[in-house]
C-alpha positions as a Markdown table, in Angstrom:
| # | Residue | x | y | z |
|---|---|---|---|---|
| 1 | Unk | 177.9 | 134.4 | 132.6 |
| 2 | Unk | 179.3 | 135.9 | 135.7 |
| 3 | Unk | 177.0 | 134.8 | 139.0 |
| 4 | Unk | 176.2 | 138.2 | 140.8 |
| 5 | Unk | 173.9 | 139.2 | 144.1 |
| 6 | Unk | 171.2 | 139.8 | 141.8 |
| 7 | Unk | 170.8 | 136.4 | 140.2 |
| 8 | Unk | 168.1 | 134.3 | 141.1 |
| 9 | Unk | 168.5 | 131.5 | 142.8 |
| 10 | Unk | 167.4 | 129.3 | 140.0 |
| 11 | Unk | 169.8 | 131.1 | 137.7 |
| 12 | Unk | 172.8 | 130.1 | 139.6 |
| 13 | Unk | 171.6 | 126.8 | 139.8 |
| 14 | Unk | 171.3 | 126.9 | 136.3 |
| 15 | Unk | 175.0 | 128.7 | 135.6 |
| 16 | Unk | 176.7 | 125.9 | 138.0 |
| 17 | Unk | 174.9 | 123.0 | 136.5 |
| 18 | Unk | 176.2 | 124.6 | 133.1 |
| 19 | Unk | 179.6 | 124.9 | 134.5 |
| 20 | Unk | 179.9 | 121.3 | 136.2 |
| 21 | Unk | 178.7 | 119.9 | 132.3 |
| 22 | Unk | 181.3 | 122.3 | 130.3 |
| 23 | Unk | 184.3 | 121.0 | 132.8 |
| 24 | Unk | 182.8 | 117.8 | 132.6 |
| 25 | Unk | 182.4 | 117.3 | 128.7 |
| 26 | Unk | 186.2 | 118.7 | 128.9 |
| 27 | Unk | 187.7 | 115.8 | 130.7 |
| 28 | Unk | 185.5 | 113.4 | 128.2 |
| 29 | Unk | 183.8 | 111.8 | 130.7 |
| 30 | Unk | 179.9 | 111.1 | 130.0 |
| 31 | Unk | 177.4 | 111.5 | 132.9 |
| 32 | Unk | 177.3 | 108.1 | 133.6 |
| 33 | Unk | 180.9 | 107.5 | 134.1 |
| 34 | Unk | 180.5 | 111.0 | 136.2 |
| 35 | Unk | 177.9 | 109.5 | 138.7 |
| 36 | Unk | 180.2 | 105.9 | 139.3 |
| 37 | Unk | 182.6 | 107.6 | 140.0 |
| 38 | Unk | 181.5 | 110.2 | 142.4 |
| 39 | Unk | 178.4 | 107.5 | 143.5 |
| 40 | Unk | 175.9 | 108.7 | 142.7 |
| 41 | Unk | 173.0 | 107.9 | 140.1 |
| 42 | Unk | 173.2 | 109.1 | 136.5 |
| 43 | Unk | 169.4 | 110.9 | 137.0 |
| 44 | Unk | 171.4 | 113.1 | 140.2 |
| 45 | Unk | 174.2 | 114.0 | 137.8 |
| 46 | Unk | 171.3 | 115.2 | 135.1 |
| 47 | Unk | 169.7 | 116.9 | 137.7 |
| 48 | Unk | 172.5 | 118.5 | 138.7 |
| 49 | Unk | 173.5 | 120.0 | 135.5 |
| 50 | Unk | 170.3 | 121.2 | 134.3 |
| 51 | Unk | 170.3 | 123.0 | 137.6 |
| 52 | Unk | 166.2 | 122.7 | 137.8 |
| 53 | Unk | 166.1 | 120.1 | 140.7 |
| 54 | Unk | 168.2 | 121.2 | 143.6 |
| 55 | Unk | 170.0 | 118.3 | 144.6 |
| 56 | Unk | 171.9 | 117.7 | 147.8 |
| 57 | Unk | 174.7 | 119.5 | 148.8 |
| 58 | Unk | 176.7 | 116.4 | 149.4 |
| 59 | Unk | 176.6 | 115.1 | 145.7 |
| 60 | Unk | 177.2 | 118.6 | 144.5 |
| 61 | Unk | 180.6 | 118.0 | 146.4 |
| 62 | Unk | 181.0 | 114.6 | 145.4 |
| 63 | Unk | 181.0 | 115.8 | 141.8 |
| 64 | Unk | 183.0 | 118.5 | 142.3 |
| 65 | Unk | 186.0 | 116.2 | 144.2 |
| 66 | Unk | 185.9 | 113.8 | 140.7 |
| 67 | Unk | 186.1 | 117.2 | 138.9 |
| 68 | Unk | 189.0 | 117.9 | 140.7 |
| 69 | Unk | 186.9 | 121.0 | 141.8 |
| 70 | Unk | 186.8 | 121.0 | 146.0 |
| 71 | Unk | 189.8 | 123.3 | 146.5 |
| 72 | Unk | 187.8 | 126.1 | 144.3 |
| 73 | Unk | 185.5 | 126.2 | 147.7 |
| 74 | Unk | 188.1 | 127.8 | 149.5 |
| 75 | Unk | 187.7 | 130.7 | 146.8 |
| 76 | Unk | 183.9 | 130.6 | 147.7 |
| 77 | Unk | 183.4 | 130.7 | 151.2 |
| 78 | Unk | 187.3 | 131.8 | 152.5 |
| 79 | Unk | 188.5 | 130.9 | 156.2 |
| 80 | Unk | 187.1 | 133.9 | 158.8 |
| 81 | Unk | 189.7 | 135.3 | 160.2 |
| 82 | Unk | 189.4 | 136.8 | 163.7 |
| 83 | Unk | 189.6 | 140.6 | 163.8 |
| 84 | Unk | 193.5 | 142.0 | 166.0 |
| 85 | Unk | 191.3 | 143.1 | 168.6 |
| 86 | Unk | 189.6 | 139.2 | 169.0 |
| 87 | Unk | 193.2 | 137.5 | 168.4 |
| 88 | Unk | 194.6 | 139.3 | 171.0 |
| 89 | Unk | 191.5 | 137.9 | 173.3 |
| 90 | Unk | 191.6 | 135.1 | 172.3 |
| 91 | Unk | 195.6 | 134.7 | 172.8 |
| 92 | Unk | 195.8 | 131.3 | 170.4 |
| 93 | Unk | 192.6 | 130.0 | 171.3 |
| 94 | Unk | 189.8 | 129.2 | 169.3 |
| 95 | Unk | 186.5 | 130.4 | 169.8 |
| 96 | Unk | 183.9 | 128.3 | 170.8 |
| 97 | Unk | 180.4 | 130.2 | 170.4 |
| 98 | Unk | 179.2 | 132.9 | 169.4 |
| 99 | Unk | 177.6 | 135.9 | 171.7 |
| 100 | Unk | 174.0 | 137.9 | 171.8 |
| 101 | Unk | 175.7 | 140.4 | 172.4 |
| 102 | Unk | 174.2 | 141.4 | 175.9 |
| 103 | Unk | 174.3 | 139.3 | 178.4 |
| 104 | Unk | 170.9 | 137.1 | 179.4 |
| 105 | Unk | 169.6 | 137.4 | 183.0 |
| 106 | Unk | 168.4 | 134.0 | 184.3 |
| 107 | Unk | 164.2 | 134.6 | 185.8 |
| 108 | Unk | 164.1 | 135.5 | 189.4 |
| 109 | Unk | 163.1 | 133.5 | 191.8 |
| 110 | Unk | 159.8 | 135.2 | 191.7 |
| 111 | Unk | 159.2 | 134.9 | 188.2 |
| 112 | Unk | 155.8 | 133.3 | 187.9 |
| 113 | Unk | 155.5 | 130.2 | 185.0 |
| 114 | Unk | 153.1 | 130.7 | 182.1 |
| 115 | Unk | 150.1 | 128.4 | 182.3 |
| 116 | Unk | 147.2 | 128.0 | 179.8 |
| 117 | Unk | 144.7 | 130.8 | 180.2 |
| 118 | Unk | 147.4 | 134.0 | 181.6 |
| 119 | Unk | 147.4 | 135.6 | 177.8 |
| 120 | Unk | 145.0 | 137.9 | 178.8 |
């Protein structure tokens, strides 16, 4: 099944968890010899493939690195690239934060602080 936009989150769960069994029934390893070696328990590896317990993101990775699966994450979420315009702003560097787009303005000096009872 291809994962699209429209899939429910509990869907994709469910597709990944699918996926992460078939690769790992594949390379004959059984779920327990999948959780040793990733370290993690045998229930987090169940859970995992059943996709109805989300489990932490970082053994979803560990399991993926004993599937021989991290690179595929470049695929998913690829490097941003900075548009010409930005490169040529930035001349080499590498930016650092990120911008409201307007600039804030500090409170004056007059600005009076909030204290209980001034909603009104």
């Amino acid at each position: 099944m291809k994962i699209t936009r429209q899939a429910s989150d509990l869907v994709v769960l469910t597709e990944l968890g699918e996926r992460i069994a078939s690769i790992r029934l594949n390379r004959n390893l059984t779920q327990a010899q999948l959780a040793e070696r990733a370290g993690i328990s045998t229930l987090t590896v169940g859970r995992l493939e059943s996709g109805k317990v989300a489990t932490q993101l970082s053994s979803f990775i560990r399991v993926c690195r004993v599937l021989d699966m991290v690179e595929r994450f470049d695929a998913l979420i690829p490097e941003s690239v900075p548009s010409p315009v930005v490169q040529l702003k930035l001349q080499g560097k590498k930016r650092q934060r990120a911008s409201a787009g307007k600039t804030r303005k500090a409170p004056g000096p007059l600005a009076k602080k909030w204290q209980w009872g001034d909603e009104q």
